[in-house]
C-alpha positions, 0 to 999 in steps of 0.5 A: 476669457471672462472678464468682471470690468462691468462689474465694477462699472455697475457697482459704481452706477449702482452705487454699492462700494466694495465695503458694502459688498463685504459689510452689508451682503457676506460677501468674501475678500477672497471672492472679490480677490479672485473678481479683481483678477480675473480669476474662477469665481462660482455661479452662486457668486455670480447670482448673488452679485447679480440679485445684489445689483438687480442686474443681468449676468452680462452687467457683471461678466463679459466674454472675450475670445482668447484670440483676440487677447493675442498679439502677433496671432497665427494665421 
């Protein structure tokens, strides 16, 4: 599962608000929706948040195995 929670935690040492984001750099409700949950975000996204934040792809998405977001896993 990919997750966006050092997203905002770069944003907040970065110091770019999610207005900003809107306001300043195009980008989309929809596309910071969609970072909030979660949920499928495209790469040209992801490049853009990264060229905005002067960060590394890892300052912004990290992958966690699905296994171990179970509880109770078969074994």
């Amino acid at each position: 599962m990919i997750t966006f929670e050092p997203l905002w935690r770069t944003m907040k040492e970065k110091g770019i608000s999610q207005y900003k984001l809107i306001k300043d750099y195009k980008i989309s409700t929809g596309q910071l929706d969609r970072l909030r949950k979660n949920e499928n975000v495209s790469t040209y996204t992801l490049d853009q948040l990264c060229e905005i934040l002067k960060c590394d792809l890892n300052d912004i998405a990290q992958y966690t195995s699905n296994q171990d977001n179970e509880t109770g896993s078969h074994q």
